[in-house]
C-alpha positions as CSV (number, residue, x, y, z in Angstrom):
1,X,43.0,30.0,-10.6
2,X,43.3,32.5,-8.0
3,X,46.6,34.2,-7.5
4,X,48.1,34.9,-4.8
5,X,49.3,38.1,-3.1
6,X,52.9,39.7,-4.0
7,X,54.9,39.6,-1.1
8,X,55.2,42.9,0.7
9,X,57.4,42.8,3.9
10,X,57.0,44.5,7.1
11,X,58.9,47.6,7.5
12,X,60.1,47.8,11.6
13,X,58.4,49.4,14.3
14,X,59.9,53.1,15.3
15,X,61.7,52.2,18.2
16,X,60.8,52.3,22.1
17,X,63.7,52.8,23.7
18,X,62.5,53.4,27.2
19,X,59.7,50.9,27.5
20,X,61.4,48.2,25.2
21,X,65.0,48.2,25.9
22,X,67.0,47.6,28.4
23,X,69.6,49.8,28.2
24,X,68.2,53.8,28.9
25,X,66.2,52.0,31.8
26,X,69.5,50.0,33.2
27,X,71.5,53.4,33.2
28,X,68.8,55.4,34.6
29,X,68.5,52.8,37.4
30,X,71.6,52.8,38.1
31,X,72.8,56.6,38.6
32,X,69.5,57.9,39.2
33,X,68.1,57.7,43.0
34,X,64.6,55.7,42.3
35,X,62.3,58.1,43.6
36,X,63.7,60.4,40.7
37,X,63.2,58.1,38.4
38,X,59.6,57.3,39.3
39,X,59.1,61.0,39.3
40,X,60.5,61.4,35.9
41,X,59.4,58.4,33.8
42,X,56.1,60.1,33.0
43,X,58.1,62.4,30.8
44,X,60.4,59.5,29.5
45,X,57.2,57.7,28.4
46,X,55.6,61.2,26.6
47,X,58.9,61.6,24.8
48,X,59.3,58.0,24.0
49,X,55.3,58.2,22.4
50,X,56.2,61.3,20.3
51,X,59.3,59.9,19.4
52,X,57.7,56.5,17.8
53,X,54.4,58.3,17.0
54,X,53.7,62.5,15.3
55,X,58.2,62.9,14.8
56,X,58.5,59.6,13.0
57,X,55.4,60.0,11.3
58,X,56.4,63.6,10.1
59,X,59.9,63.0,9.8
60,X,59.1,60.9,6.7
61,X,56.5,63.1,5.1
62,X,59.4,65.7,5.5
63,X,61.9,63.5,3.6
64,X,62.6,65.8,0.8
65,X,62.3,68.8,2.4
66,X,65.5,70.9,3.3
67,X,65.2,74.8,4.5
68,X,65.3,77.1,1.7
69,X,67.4,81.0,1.3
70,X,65.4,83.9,-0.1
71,X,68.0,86.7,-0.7
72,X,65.4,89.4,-2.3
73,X,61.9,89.9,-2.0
74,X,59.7,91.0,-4.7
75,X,60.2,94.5,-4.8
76,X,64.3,94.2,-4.6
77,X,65.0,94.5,-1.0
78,X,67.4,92.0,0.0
79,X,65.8,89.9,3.4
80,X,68.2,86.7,3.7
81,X,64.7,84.9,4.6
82,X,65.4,81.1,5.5
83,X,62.4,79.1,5.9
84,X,62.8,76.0,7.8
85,X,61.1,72.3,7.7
86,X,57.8,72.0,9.2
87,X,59.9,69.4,11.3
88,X,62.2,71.5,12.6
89,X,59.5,74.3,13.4
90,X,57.4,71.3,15.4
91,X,60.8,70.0,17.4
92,X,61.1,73.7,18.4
93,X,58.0,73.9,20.6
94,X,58.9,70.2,21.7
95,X,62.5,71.1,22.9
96,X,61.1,74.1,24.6
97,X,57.9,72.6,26.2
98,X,59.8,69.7,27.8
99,X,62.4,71.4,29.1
100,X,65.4,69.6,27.0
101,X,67.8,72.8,26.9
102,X,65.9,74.6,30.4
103,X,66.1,71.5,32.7
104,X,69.7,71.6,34.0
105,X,69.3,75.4,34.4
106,X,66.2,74.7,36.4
107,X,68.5,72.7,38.7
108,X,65.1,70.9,40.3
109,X,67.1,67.3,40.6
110,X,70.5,69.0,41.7
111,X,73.5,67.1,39.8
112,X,70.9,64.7,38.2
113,X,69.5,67.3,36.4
114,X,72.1,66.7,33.5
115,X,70.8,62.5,33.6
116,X,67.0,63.7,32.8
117,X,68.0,66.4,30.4
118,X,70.0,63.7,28.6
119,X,67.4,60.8,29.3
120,X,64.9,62.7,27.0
121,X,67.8,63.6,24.3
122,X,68.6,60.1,23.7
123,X,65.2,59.5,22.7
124,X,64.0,63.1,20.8
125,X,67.4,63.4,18.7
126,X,67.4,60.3,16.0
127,X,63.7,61.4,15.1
128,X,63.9,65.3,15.2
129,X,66.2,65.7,11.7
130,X,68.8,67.0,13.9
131,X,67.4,69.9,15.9
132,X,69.7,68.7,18.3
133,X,72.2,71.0,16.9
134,X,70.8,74.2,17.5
135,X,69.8,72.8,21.1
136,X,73.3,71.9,22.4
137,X,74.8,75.3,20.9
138,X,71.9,77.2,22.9
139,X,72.9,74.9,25.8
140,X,76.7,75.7,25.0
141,X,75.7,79.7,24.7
142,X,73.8,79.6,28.1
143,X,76.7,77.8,30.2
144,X,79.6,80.2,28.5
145,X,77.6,83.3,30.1
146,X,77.1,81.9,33.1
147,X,80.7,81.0,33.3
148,X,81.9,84.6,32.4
149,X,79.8,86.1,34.9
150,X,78.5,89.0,32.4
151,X,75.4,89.8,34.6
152,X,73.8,92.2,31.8
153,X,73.9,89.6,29.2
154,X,72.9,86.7,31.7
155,X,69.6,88.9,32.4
156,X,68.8,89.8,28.9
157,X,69.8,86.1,27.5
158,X,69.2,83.5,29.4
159,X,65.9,83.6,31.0
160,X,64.9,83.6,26.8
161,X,67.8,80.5,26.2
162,X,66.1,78.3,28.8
163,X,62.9,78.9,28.6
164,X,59.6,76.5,28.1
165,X,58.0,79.1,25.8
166,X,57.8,78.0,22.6
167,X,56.6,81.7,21.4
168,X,59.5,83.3,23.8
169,X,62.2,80.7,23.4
170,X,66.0,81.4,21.7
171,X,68.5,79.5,20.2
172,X,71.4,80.0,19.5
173,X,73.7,79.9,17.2
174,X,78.2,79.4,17.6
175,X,80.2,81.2,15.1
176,X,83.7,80.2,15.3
177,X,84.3,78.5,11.8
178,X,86.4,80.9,8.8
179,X,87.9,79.4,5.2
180,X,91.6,80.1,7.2
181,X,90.6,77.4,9.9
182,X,88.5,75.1,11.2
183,X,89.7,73.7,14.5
184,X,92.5,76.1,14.1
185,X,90.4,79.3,15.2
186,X,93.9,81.0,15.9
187,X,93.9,82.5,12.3
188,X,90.4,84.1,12.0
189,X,90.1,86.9,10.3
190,X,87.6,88.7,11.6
191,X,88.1,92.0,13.5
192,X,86.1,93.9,15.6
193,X,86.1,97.8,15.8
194,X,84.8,100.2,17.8
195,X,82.1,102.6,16.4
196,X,81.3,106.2,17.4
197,X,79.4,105.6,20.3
198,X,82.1,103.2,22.0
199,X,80.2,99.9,21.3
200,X,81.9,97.2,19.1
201,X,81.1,96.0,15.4
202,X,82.2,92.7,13.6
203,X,83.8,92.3,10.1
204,X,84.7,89.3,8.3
205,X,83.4,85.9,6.8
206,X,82.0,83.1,9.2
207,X,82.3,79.6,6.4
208,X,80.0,77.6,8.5
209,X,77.4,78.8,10.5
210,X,74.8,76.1,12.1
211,X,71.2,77.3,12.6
212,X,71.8,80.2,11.3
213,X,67.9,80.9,12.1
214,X,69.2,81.2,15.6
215,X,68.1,84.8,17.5
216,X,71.7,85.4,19.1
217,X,74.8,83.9,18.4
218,X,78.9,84.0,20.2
219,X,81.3,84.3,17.9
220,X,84.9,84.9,18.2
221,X,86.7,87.8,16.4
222,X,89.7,90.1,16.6
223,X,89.2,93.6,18.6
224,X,91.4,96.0,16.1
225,X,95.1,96.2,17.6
226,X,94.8,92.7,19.2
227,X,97.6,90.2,19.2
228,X,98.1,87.4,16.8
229,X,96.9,83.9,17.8
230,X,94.1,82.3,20.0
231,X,94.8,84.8,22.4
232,X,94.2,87.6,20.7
233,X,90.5,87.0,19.9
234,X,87.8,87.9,22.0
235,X,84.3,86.0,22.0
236,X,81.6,88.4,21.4
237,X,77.6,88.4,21.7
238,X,75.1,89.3,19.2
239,X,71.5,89.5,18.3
240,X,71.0,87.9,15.0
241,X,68.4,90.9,14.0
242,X,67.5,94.6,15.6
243,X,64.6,96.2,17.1
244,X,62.7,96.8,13.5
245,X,63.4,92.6,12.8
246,X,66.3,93.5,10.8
247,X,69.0,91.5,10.2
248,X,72.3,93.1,12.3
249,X,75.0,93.7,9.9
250,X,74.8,90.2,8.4
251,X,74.6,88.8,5.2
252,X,73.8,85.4,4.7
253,X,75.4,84.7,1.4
254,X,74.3,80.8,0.8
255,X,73.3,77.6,2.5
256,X,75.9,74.9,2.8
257,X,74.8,71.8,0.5
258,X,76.3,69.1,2.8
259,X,76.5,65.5,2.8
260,X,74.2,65.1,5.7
261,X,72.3,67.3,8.1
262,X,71.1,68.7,5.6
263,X,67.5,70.1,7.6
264,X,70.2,72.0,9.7
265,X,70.4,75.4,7.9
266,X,74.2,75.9,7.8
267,X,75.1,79.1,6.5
268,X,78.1,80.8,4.9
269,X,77.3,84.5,6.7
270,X,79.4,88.2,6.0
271,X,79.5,90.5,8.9
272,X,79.7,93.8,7.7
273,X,79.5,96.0,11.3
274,X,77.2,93.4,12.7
275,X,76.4,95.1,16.1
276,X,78.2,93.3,19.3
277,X,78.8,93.1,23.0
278,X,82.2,91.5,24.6
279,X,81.4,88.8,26.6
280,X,84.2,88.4,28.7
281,X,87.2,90.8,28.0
282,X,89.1,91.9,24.9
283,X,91.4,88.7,24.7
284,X,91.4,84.5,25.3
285,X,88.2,84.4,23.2
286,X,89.1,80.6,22.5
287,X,89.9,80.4,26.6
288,X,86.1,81.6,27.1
289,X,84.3,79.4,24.9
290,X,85.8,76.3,26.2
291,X,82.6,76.3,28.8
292,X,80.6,76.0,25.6
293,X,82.5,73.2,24.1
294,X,82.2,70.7,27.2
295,X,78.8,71.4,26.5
296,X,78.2,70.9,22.7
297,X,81.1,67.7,22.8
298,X,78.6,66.5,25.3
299,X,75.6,66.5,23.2
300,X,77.5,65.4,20.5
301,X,78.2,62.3,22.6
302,X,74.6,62.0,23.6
303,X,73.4,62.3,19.9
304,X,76.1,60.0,18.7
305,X,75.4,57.4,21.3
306,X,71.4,57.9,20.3
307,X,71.9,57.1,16.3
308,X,73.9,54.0,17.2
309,X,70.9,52.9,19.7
310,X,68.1,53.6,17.8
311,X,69.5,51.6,14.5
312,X,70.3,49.0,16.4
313,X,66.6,48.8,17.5
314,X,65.4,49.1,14.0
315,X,68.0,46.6,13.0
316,X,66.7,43.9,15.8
317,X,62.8,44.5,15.1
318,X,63.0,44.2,11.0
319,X,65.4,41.0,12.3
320,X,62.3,39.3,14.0
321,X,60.4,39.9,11.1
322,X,62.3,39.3,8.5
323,X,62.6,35.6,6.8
324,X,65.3,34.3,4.7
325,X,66.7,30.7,4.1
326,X,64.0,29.3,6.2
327,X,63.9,31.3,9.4
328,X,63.9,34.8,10.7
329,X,66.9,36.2,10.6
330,X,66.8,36.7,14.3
331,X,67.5,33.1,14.7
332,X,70.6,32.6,12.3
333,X,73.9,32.7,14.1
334,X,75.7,35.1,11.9
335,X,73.1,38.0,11.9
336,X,72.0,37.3,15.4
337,X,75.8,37.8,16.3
338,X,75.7,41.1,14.0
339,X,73.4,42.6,16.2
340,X,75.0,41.4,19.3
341,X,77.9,43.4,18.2
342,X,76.0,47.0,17.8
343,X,73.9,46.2,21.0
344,X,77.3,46.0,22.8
345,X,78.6,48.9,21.1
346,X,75.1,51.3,21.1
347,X,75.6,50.1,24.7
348,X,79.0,51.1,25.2
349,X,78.9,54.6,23.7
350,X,75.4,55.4,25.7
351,X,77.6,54.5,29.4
352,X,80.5,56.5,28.2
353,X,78.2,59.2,27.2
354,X,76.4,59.5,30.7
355,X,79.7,58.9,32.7
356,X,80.8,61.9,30.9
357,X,77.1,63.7,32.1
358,X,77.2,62.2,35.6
359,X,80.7,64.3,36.0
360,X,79.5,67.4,34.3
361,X,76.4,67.1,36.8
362,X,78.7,66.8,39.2
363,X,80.6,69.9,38.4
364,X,77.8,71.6,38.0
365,X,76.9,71.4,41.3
366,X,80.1,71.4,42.8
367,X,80.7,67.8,43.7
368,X,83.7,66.9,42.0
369,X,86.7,66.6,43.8
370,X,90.5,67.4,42.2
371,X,90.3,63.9,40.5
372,X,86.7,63.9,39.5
373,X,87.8,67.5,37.8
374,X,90.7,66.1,35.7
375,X,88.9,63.3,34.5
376,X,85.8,65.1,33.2
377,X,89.2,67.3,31.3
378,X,90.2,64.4,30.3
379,X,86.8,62.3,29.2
380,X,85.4,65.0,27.4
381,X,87.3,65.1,24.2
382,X,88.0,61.1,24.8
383,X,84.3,60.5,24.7
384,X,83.6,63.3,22.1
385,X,86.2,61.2,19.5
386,X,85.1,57.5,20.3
387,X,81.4,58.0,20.1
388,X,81.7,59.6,16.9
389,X,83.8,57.7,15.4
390,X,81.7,54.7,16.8
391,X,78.2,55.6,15.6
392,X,79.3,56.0,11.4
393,X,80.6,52.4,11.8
394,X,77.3,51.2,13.7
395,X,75.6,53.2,11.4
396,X,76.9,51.5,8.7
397,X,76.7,48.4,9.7
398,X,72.9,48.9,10.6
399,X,72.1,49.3,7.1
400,X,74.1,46.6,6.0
401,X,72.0,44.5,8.2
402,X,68.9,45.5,6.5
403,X,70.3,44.1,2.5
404,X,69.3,46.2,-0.4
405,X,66.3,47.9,1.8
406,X,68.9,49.7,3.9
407,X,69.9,51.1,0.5
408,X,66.6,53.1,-0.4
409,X,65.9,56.3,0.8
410,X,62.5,56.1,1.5
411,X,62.9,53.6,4.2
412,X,64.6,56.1,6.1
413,X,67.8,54.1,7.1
414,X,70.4,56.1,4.9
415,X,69.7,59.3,6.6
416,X,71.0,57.9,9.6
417,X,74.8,57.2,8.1
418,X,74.8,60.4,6.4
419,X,73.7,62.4,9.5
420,X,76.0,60.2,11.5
421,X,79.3,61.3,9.6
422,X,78.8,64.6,10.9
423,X,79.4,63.8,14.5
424,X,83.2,63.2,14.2
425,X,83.8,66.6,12.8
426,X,81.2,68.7,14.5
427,X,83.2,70.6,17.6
428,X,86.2,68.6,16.6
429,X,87.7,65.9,14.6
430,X,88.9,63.0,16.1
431,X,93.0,64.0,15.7
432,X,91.6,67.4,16.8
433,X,90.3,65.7,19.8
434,X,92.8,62.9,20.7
435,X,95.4,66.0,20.2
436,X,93.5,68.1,23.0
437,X,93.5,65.2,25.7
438,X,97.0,64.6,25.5
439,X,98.5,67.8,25.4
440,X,96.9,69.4,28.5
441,X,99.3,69.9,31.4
442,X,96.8,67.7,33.4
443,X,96.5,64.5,30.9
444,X,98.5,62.2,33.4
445,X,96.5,63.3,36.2
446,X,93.0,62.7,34.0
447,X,94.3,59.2,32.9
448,X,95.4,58.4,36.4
449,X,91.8,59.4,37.1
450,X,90.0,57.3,34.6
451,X,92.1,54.4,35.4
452,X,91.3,54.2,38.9
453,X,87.3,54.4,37.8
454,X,88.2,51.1,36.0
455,X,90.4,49.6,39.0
456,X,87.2,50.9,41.4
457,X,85.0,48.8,39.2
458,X,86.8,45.8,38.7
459,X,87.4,45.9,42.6
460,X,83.9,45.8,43.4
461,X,82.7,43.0,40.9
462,X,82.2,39.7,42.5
463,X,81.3,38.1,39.5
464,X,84.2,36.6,37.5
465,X,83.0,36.8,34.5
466,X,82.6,40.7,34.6
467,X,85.7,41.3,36.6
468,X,88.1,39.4,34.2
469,X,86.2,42.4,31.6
470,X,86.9,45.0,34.2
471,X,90.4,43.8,34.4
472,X,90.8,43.9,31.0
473,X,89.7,47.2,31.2
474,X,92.1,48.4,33.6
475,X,95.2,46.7,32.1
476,X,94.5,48.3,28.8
477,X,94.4,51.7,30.6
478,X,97.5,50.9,32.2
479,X,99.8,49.9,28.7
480,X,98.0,53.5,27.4
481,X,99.4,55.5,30.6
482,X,102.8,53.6,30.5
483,X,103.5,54.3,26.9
484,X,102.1,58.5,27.2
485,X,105.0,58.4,29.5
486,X,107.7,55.9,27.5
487,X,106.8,58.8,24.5
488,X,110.6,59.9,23.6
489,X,109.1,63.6,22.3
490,X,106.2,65.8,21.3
491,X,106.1,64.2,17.9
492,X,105.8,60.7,18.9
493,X,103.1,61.5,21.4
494,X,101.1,63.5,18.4
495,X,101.8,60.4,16.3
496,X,99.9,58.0,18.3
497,X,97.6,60.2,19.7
498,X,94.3,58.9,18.4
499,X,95.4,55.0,18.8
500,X,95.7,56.1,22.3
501,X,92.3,58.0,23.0
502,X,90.4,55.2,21.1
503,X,91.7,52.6,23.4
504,X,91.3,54.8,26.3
505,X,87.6,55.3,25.1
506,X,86.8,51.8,24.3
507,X,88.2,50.5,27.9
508,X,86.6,52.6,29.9
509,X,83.0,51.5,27.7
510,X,84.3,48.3,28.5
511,X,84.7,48.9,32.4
512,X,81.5,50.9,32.9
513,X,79.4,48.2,30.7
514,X,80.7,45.6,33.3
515,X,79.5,47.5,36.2
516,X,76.2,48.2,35.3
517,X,75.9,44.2,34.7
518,X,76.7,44.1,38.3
519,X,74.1,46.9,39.5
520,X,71.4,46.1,41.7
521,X,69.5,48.7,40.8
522,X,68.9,46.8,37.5
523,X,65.6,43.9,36.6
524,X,66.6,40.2,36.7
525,X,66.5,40.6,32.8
526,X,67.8,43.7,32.1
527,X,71.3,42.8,34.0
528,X,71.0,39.6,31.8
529,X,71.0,41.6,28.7
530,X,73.7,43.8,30.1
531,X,75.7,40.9,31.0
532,X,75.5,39.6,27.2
533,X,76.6,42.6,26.1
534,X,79.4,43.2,28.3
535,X,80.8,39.7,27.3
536,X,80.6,40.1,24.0
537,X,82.1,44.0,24.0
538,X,85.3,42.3,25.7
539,X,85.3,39.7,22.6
540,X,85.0,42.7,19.8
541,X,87.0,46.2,21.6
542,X,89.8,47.6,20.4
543,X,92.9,47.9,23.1
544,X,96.3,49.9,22.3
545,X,99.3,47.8,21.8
């Protein structure tokens, strides 16, 4: 008797999340004019079929790869060689062929420009093993130069940061993190002194060093008789290696072994007279690299808001196919309501994300009005904090939804949390954030901003449904606001800080997910779908009390 076949079950389909989702196409069609969009959807499409297709495909044959250090060559000369995945070196001629750190420098779709750089982010970033983090630092580098005004290093920098090259292109790499501090760059150590010729030379210990591979990094340190403090550092530029392709008075003493992004070659570096340029005076370093910041805590929005999206699409298609106590699990109410739950919140973070990039876009160009200014203040730390504290607990969940297979590495589900848990520490952790947006001078001007975006929604939303969410929205805004200004002192406001950015966060999702269910611009079926998840959002978000 003939036996039959061992089960084997279907592993899911790399997701297409431009052609089969609702979601990038819905915010797209909404802020984008449609001509744009026509004009850029070829390039959606060619990213989408790398995406699914050479970077999936290669992503798990480089599974247990991670960059390697060589301090010494054969014949004793120390070189600090890293060598990097064959991933990464792929994603870098990708990135730089399609434009996904030179498009908003190109400017050819004015304040949409940041939208289409974005668009193709979302769908490069949960396949690339994190090569996003080299690109939003090069982005970061390229805006802080601009915004200093330094012509010389705008000339010789920037036309190589932005460029479509892939044998020309740079990255670069942000040097801000010493064993004294984290967040609390105030108490670096490192010192900067002039040398015989009247340029500058670094000193000191940089702990954590992303991309350290990169050919020009900013840094801050501390120009010798400086003052104490944040304000007495100065951020500096410098070539990672000289003329002869020597390394410039750095030592890369280890790679970081790290929980997750681990194809990222962090770095523990030494500057020992590192060669340097001041970027923008002698003093209010951290004041000059806060144009980089908006930058990387937007891409770290982006990337979060991507993970959460593309797990949830793995999570749905393995759901279709997938069969236990006598149907797919699709079609049981408990797990179908599991993944209405991360579609609503993939869906969430991605709006917040791009209301965050509509206003940079906006300031970019110089469209935003005194309001429109405070609230991109205000929404880009928010935004930063609840995305990434959003995508480990979708992330989680997304492997829970899978059993025991979302256990085993080979299926490439785990890789996802682990890279995930980076995103609320990267460029700030979430008190670090929740403490920056209510401290400025100009929070109750930013909230008074991002409250009347809710109130302009809700206003505007015939159907009842989705303006008793908007509503919601807007109260919960309100009881923030009211209690930032109830707070008796300093302390109490520090206290419930991150309560009060989460629910600030989580509103606004809330608000924006309502409106797009109202757009227009949208398919029959793809306001349907963001109906559904609006509803179900207001059932599930957290409000402060």
């Amino acid at each position: 008797m003939a036996r039959a076949s061992p089960f084997v079950q279907a592993a899911p389909a790399a997701p297409l999340a431009w052609s089969d989702d609702w979601l990038l196409r819905g915010v797209l069609a909404q802020r984008m004019p449609a001509g744009l969009l026509r004009e850029i959807e070829p390039e959606l499409l060619e990213m989408e079929a790398l995406a699914a297709g050479p970077l999936t495909r290669m992503q798990a044959g480089d599974r247990e790869r991670e960059p390697t250090l060589t301090h010494w060559d054969a014949w004793g000369n120390r070189i600090d060689r890293i060598e990097l995945t064959p991933l990464w070196r792929e994603a870098q001629g990708i990135a730089a062929r399609t434009g996904l750190v030179a498009i908003p420098y190109e400017r050819r779709h004015g304040r949409s420009s940041r939208l289409h750089q974005f668009a193709l982010v979302q769908l490069f970033h949960p396949v690339s093993d994190v090569y996003t983090c080299p690109l939003a630092m090069t982005d970061g580098a390229a805006r802080a130069l601009l915004d200093a005004g330094n012509a010389s290093l705008i000339e010789r920098a920037l036309p190589r940061l932005t460029s479509r090259d892939p044998g020309s292109v740079w990255t670069s790499g942000q040097w801000m993190t010493e064993s004294t501090g984290g967040s609390d760059v105030g108490v670096s150590e490192s010192v900067a002194a002039r040398d015989a010729d009247g340029g500058w030379r670094l000193y000191g210990k940089k702990w954590f060093t992303s991309a350290a591979t990169s050919q020009m990094a900013l840094t801050l340190a501390r120009p010798e008789g400086g003052g104490p403090g944040g304000s007495g550092l100065a951020m500096f530029y410098l070539e990672t290696r000289d003329s002869s392709g020597q390394l410039n008075g750095i030592r890369i003493e280890r790679l970081k072994d790290k929980l997750g992004t681990r194809k990222v070659p962090t770095a523990e570096l030494t500057l020992d007279g590192a060669r340097a340029q001041l970027v923008a005076g002698a003093s209010h370093g951290t004041r000059a690299i806060e144009p980089m910041l908006r930058i990387t805590r937007a891409w770290n929005s982006v990337c979060a808001a991507s993970f959460m999206r593309h797990g949830y699409l793995l999570a749905r298609d393995y759901a279709a196919k997938r069969r236990a106590f006598g149907a797919h699990l699709a079609d049981l109410p408990l797990h179908a309501a599991t993944l209405a739950d991360l579609d609503a919140a993939s869906a969430g973070a991605t709006l917040l994300a791009f209301e965050l990039l509509d206003l940079l876009g906006r300031h970019e160009s110089r469209e935003l009005d005194e309001a429109g200014a405070a609230l991109l203040r205000v929404l880009t730390p928010i935004t930063k904090a609840v995305t990434g504290k959003q995508a480990v607990a979708a992330l989680s969940e997304t492997i829970e939804s899978f059993g025991g297979a979302g256990y085993i590495e080979d299926t490439m589900l785990p890789v996802l949390l682990r890279d995930a848990q980076v995103l609320p520490i990267w460029e700030g952790t979430t008190n670090v954030l929740s403490l920056d947006a209510l401290l400025r001078a100009d929070f109750a001007s930013g909230a008074a901003a991002l409250r009347a975006r809710a109130a302009a929604v809700r206003d505007h939303l015939p159907d009842p449904a989705l303006r008793a969410a908007a509503d919601a929205a807007t109260r919960a805004i309100e009881r923030g606001i009211a209690w930032h200004a109830a707070a008796a002192d300093e302390r109490a406001l520090q206290a419930g800080a991150r309560r009060l950015v989460l629910s600030l966060g989580h509103a606004l999702e809330l608000a924006l997910l309502a409106e797009l269910a109202g757009a227009a611009s949208l398919t029959d079926d793809d306001r349907v779908a963001a109906r559904r998840a609006c509803l179900r959002l207001q059932s599930t978000v957290y409000f402060f009390v």
